[in-house]
DSSP file (Angstrom, degrees, kcal/mol; ACC not computed):
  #  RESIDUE AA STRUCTURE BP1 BP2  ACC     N-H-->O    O-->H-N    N-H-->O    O-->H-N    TCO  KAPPA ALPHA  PHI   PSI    X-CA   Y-CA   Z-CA
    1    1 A X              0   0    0      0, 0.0     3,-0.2     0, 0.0     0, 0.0   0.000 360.0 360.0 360.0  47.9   33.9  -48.7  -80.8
    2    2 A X        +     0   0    0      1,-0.2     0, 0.0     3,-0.0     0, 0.0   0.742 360.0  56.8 -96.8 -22.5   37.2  -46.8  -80.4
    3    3 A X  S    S+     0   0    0      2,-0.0     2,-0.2     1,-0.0    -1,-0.2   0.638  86.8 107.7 -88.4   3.9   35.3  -43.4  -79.6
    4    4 A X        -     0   0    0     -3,-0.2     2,-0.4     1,-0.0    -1,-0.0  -0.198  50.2-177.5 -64.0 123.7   33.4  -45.6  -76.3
    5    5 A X        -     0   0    0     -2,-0.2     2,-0.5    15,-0.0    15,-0.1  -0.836  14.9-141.9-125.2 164.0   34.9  -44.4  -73.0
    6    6 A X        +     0   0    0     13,-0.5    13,-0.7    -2,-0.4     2,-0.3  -0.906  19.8 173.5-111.8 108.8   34.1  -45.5  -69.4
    7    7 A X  E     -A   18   0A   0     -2,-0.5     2,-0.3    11,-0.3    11,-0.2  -0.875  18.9-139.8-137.0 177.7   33.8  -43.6  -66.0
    8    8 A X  E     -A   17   0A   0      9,-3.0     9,-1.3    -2,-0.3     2,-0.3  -0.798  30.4-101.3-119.1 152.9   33.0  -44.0  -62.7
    9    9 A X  E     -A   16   0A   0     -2,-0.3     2,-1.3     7,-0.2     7,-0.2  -0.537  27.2-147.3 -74.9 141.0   31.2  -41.9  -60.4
   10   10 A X     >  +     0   0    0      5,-2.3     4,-2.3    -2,-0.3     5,-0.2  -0.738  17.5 178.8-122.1 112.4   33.1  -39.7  -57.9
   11   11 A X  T  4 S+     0   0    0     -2,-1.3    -1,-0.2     2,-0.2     5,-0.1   0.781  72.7  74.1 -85.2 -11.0   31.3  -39.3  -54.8
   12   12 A X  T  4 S+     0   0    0      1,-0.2    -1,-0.1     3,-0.1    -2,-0.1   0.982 125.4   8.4 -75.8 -52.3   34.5  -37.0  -53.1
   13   13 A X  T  4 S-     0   0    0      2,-0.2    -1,-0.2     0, 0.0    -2,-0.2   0.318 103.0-116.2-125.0  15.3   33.3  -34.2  -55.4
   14   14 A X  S  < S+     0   0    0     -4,-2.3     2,-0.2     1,-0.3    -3,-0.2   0.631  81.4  83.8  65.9   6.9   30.1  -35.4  -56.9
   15   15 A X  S    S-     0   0    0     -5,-0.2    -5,-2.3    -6,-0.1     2,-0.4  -0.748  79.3 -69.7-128.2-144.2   31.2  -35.5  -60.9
   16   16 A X  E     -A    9   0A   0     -2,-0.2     2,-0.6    -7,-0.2    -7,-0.2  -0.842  21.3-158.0-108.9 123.0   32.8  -38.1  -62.9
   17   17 A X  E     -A    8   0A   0     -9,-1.3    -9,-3.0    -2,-0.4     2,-0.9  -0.828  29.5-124.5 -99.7 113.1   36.1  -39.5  -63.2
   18   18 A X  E     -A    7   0A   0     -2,-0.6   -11,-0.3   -11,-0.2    -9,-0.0  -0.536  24.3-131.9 -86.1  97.4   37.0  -41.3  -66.8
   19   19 A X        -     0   0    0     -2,-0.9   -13,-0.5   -13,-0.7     2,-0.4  -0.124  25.8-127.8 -31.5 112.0   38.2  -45.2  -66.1
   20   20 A X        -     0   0    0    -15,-0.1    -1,-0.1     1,-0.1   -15,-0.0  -0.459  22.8-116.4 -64.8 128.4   41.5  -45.5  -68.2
   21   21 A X        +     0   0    0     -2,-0.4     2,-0.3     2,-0.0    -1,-0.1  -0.217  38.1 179.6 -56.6 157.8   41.3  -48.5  -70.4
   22   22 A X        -     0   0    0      2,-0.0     2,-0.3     0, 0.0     0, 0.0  -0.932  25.0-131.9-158.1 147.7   44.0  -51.3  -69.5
   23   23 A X        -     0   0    0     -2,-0.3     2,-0.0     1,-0.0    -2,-0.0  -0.937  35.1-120.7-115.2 142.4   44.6  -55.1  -71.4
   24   24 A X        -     0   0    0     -2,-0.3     3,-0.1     1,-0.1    -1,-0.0  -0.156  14.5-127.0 -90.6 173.7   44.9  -57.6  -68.6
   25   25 A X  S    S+     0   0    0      1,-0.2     2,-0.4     2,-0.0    -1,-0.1   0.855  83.9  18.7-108.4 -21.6   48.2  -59.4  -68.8
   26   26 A X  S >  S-     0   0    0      1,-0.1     3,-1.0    53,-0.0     4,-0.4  -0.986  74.9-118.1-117.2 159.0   46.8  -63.3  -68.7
   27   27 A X  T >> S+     0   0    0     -2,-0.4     3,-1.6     1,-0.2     4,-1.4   0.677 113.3  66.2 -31.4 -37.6   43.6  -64.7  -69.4
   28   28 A X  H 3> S+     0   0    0      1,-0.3     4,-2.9     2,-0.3    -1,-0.2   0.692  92.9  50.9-127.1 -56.7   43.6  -65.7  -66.4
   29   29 A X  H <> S+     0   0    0     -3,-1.0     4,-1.5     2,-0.2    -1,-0.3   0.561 112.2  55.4 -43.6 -38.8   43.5  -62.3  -64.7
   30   30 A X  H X> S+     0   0    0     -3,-1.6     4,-1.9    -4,-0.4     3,-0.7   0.995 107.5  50.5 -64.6 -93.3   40.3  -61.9  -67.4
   31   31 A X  H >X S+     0   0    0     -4,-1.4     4,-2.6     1,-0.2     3,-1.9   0.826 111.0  47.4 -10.7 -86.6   38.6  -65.2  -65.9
   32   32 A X  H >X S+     0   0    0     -4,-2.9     4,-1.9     1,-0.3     3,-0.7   0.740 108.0  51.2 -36.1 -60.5   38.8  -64.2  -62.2
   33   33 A X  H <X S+     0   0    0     -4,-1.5     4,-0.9    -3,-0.7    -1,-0.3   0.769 119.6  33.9 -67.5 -30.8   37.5  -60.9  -62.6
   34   34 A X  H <X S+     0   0    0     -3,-1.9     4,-0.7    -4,-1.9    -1,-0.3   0.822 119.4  56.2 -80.3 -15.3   34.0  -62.1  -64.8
   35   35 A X  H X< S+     0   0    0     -4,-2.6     3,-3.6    -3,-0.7     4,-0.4   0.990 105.8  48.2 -74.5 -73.1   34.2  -65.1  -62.6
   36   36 A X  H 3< S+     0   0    0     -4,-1.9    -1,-0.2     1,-0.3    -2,-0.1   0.571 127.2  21.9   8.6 -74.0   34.1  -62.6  -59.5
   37   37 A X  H >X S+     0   0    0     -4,-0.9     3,-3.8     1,-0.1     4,-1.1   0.160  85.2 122.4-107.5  -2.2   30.8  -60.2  -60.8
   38   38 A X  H <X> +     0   0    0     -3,-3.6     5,-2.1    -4,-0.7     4,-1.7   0.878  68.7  56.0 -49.5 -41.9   29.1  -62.7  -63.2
   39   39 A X  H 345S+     0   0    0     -4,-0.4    -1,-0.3     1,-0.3     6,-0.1   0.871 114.6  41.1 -52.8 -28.2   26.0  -62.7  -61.6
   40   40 A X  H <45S+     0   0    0     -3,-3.8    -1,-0.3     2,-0.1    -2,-0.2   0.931 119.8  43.8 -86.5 -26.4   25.9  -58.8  -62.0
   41   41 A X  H  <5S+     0   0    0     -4,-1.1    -2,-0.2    -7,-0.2    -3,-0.1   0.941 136.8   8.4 -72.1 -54.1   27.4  -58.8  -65.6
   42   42 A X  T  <5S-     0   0    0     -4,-1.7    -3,-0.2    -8,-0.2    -2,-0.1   0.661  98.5-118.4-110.4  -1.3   25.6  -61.5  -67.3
   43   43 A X      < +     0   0    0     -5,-2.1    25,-0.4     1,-0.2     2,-0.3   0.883  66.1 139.3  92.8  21.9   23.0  -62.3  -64.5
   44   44 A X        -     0   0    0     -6,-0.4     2,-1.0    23,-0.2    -1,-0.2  -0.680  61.1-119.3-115.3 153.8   24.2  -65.8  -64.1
   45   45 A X  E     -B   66   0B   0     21,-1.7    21,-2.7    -2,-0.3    28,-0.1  -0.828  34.3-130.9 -99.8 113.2   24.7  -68.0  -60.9
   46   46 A X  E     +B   65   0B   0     -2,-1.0    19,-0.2    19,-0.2     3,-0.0  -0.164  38.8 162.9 -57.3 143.5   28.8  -68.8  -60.9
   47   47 A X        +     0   0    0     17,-2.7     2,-0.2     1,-0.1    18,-0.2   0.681  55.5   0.0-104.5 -59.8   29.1  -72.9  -60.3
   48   48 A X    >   -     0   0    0     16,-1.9     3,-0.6    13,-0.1     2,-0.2  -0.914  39.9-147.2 169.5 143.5   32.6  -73.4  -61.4
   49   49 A X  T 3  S+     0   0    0     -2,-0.2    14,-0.2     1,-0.2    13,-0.1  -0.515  90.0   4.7-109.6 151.8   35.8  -72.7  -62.6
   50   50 A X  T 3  S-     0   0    0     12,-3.4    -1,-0.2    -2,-0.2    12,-0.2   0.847  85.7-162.2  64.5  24.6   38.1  -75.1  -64.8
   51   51 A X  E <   -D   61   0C   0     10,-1.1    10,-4.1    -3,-0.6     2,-0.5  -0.394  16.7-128.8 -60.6 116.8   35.1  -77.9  -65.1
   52   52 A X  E     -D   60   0C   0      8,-0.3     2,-0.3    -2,-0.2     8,-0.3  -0.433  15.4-160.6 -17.5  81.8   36.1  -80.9  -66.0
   53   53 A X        -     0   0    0      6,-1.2     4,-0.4    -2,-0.5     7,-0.1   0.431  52.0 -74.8 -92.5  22.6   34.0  -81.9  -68.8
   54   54 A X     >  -     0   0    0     -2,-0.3     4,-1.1     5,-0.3    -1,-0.2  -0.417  33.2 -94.5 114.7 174.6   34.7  -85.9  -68.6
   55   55 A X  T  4 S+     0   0    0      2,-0.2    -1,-0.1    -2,-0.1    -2,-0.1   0.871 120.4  55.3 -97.6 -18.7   37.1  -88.4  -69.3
   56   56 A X  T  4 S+     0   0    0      1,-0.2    -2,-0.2    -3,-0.1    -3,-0.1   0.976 125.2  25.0 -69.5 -78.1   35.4  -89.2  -73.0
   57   57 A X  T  4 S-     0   0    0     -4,-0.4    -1,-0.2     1,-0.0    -2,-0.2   0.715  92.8-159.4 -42.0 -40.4   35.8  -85.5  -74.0
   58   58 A X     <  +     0   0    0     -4,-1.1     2,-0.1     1,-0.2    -3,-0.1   0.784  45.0 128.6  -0.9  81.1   38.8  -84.6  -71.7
   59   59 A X        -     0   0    0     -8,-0.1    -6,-1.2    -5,-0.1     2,-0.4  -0.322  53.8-133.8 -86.2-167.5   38.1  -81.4  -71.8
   60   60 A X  E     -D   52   0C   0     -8,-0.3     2,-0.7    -7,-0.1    -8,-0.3  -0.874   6.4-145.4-159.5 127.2   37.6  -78.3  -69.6
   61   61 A X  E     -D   51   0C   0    -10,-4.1   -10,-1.1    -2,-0.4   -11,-0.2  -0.768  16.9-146.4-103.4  90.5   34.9  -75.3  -69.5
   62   62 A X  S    S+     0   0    0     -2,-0.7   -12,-3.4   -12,-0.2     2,-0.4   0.709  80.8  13.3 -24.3 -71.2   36.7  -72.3  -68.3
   63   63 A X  B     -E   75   0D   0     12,-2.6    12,-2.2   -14,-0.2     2,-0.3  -0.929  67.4-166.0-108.0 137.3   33.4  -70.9  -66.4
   64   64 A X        +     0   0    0     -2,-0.4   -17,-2.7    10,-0.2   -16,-1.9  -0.969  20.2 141.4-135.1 149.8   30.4  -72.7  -65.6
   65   65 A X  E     -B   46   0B   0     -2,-0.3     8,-1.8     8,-0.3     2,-0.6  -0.996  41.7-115.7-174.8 159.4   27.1  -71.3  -64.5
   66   66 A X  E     -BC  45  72B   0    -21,-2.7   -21,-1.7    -2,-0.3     6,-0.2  -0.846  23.3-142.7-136.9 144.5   23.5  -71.4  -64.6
   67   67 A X    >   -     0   0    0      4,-2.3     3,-3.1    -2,-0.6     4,-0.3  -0.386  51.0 -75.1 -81.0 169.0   21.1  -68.5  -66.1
   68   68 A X  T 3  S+     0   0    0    -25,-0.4    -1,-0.1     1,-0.2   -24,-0.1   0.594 133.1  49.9   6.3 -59.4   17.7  -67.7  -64.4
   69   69 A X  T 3  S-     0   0    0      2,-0.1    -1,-0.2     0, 0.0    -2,-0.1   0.357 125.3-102.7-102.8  12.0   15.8  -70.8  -65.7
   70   70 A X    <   +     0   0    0     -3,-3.1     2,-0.7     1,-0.3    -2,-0.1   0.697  66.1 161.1  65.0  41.6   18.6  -72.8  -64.5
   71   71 A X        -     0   0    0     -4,-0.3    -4,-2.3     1,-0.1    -1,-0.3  -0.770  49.9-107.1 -72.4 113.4   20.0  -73.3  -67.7
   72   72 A X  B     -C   66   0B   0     -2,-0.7     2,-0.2    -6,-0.2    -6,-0.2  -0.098  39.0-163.7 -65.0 146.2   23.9  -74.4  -67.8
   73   73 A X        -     0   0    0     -8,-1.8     2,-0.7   -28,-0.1    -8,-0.3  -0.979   2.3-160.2-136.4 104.8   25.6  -71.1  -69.0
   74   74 A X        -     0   0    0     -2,-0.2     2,-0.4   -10,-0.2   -10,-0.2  -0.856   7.8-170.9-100.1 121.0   29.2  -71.8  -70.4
   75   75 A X  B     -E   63   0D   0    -12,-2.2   -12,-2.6    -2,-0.7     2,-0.3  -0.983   4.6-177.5-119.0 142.1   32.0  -68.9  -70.7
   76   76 A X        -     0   0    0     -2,-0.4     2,-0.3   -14,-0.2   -15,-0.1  -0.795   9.3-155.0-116.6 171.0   35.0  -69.6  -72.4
   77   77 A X        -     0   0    0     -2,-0.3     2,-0.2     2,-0.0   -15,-0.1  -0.969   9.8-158.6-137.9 157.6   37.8  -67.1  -72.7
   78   78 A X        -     0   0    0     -2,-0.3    -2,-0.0   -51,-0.1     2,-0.0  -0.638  20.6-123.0-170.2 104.1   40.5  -66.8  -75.3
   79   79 A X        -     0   0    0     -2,-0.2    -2,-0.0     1,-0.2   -53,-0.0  -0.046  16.8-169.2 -85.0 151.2   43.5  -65.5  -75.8
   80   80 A X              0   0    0      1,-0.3    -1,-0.2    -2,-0.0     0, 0.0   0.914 360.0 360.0 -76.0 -30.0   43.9  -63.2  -78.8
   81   81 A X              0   0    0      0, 0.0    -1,-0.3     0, 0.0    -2,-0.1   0.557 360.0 360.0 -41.4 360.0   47.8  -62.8  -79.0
């Protein structure tokens, strides 16, 4: 997908202006921003971030969120470096 490119629309002059690609500099930065829009990206209702997942597991679910049919919807994120 190297040749995929991304733009936004430019209302000042009515064409398009090509979004420059950028790699965020923590996960963290990553999180917030799907945390932010999920509902528009994947259509999901945000609950909550950093969920606790119990003291038997002790774990944690980066995003938590429930689809349509109210299904729990878990995103994790992970960095590749």
């Amino acid at each position: 997908m190297s040749g995929l490119k991304l733009f936004r629309a430019d209302t000042t002059n009515g064409g398009m202006t090509e979004v420059m690609p950028h790699l965020a500099e923590v996960e963290a930065d990553v999180q917030g921003l799907v945390e932010a829009h999920i509902e528009t990206l994947l259509g999901v209702r945000f609950l909550a971030s950093e969920y606790a997942t119990g003291p038997v597991h002790g774990g944690r679910i980066d995003s938590l969120g429930l689809d349509e049919n109210g299904s729990p919807v878990i995103v994790e994120f992970t960095d590749r470096g």
